[in-house]
N, C-alpha and C positions, 0 to 999 in steps of 0.2 A: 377770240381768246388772246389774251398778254401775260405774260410769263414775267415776270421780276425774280432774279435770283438775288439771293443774300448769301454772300459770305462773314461768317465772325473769324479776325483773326485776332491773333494774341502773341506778339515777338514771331512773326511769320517770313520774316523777312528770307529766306531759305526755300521757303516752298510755297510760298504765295504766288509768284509769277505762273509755274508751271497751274496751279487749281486755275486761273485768270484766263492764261492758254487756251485750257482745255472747253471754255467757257465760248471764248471766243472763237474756236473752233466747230460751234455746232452747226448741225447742220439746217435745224432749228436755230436761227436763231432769236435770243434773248430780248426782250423787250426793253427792259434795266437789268443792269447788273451792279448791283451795291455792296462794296465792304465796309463794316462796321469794324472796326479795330478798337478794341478791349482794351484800351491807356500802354499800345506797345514801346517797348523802350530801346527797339532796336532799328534796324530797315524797313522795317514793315512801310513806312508809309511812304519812303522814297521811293520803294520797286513801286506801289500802286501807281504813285505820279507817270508813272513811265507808260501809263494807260488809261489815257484823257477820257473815255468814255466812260468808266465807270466812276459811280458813285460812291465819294467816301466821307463816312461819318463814321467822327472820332468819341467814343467816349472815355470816362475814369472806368477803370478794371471793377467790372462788374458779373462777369464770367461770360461764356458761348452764349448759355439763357437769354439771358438779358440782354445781348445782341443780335442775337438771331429775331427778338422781340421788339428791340426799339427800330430792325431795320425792316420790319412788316409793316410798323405805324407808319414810318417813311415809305412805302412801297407804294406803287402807282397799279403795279398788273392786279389782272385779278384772277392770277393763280403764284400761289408762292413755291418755287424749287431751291433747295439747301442745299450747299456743298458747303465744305470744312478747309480751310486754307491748308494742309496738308495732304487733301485728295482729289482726285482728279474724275472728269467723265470722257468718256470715248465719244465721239464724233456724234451720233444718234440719239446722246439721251436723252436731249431736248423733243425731239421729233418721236423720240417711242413716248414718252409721258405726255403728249400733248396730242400723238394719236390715242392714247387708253382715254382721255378725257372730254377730246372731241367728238368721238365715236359713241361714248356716252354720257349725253346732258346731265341726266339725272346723277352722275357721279361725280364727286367734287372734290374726292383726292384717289392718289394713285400712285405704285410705286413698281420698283423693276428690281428684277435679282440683282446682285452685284458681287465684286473681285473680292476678295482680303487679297494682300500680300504683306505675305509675316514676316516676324525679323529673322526668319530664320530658311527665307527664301524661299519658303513653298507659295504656293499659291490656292485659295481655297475658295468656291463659289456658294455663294448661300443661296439656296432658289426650293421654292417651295417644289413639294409634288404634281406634279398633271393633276390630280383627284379634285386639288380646289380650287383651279381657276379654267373648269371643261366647259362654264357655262360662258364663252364669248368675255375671258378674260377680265371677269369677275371676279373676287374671294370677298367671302365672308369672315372677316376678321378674329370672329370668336370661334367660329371650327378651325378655323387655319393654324394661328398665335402657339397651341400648345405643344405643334408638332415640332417648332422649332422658332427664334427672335429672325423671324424673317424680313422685317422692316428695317431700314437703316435711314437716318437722318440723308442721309447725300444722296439717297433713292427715291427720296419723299416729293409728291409736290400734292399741297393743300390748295383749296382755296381762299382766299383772304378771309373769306366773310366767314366761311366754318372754322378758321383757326382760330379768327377771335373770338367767335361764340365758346370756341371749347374752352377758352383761357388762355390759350398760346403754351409755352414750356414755363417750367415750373419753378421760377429763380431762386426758390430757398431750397434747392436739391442742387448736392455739388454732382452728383451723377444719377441717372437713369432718370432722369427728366425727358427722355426721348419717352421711354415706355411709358410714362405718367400720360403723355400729349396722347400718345397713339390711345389706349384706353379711353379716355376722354373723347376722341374724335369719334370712336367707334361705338362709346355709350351715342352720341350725336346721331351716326349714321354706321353703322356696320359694314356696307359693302364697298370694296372700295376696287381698284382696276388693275388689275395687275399683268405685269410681263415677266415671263421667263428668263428675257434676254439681258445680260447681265451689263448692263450699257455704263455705271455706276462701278470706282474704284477705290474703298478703302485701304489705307496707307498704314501698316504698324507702323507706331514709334515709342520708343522708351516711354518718352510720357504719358502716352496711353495705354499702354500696361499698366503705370502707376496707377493712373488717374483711375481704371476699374477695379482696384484693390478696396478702396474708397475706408468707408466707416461704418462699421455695424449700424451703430444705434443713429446715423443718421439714414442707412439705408431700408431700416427697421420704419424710421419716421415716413419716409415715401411710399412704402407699402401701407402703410398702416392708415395713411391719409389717404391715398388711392383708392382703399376696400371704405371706408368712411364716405369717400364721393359717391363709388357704387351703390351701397347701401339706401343713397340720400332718391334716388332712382326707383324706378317700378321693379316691383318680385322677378320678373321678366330677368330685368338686368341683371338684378344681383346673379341668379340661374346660370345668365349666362356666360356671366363674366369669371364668374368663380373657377371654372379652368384652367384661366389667363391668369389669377392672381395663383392658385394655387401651386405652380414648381416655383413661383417667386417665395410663398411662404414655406416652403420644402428647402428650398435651395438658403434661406437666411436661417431658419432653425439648424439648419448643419454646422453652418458657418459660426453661431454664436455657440454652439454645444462644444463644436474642438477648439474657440476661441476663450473657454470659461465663461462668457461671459450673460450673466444672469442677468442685467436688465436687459439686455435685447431678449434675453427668453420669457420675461416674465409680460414685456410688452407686447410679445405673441403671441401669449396665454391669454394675454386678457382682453385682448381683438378677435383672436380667431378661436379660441376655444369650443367651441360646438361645432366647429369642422377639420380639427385634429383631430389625423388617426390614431390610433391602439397605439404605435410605434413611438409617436411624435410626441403622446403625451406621457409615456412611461420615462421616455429618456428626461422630458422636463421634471419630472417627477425625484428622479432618478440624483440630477443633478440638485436640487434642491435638496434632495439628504444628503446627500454630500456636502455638500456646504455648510451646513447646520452641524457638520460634526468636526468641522474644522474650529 
């Protein structure tokens, strides 16, 4: 098994080194390690010089997507591990994701809990429950998913040949293109291998607050193409996916109901309409005479 990590950065020149570090610190170690740099206009590519071993391809600013994508087609392993040029992994992550993967052939991606550290200095662990990974560190994606976003890009490692079947990430989503891939992989193959142990370290930063503020109506468009893929799938899927999309279509009808704003409601309506609740369809409802009386 070979491992290729890809980094995308973007004006990283700040905290590039220390993600590089942490890389080159596993204990596992790395097969390739490639950074893709997004057209940076700062440090970024002098700090990488400063470590001959890794791979770097530059492209025009294209976003994370599209580099975490063009540095898969350059990748040589044949299993792919992400990290974020402002996060880091602890000593083992390499060697916990390549035991979850080694131990089971027939599974071909696999992830591990991991850190937040906030800006507001706490520290928080995202780690599924014991309930769904009893069976030999296993989970089943679609029981698991609902209970809470327990997947994180920097915890992830695919394998080549199922990322690309899935489509890889999703370049015309400026955010939650992680969840788009993860659905996608899982309509492919549902089970995938998990650890408890939180080996994986996401980093707040101001811009990634922003960055998940995002855009109704394009975040409206990613769900709404997401449940569109589902559907294209066996009754099976749609079944069982509908868990997984639905606190995403909960959580966007709130958001565009205290936002005003009517076409993201009405493109709701008319995707998901026969699986909104009493609640969900009163308020569209609701909002609609409103309007009509202005």
């Amino acid at each position: 098994m070979t491992i290729s990590v890809i980094i995308p950065a973007y004006n990283s020149g700040a905290t590039i080194a220390r993600a590089l570090e942490s890389v080159f610190m596993q204990s596992r170690p790395a097969d390739e390690i490639m950074v893709v740099d997004d057209g940076s206009t700062d440090s970024t590519p002098e700090v990488i010089m400063k470590f001959p071993e890794v791979r770097y391809i530059f492209q025009t600013n294209q976003g994370p997507a599209a580099a975490r994508n063009n540095g898969v087609k350059a990748a040589k392993g044949d299993y792919i591990a992400f990290l974020d040029s402002d996060d880091y992994w602890e000593a083992g992550h390499l060697k916990n994701l390549a035991s979850l993967l080694g131990n089971n052939t027939e599974l071909h991606w696999a992830a591990t809990a991991y850190r937040k550290h906030l800006l507001n200095g706490r520290e928080k662990t995202v780690r599924l429950q014991a309930r769904h990974y009893s069976d030999g560190n296993r989970v089943d994606y679609f029981s698991a998913t609902p209970e809470l976003h327990f997947l994180s890009v920097i915890s992830t490692a695919v394998s080549r040949e199922l990322f690309i079947e899935a489509g890889g990430f999703a370049e015309r989503y400026s955010r939650g293109e992680d969840l788009s891939l993860w659905l996608r992989l899982a309509l492919a193959e549902p089970v995938l291998g998990y650890s408890p142990e939180p080996t994986a370290v996401y980093v707040e930063t101001t811009q990634s607050l922003t960055g998940r503020r995002g855009n109704l109506s394009a975040l409206a468009q990613r769900i709404t193409d997401d449940w569109t893929d589902v559907c294209s799938h066996s009754p099976e899927a749609v079944i069982r996916a509908w868990p997984v999309v639905k606190p995403w279509v909960a959580g966007l009808l709130i958001k565009s109901i205290r936002a005003g704003d009517r076409a993201t409601m009405e493109m709701i309506d008319g995707v998901f309409s026969d699986r909104l609740v009493l609640w969900q369809k009163t308020a569209i409802t609701i909002c609609r005479w409103t309007a009509g009386r202005r």
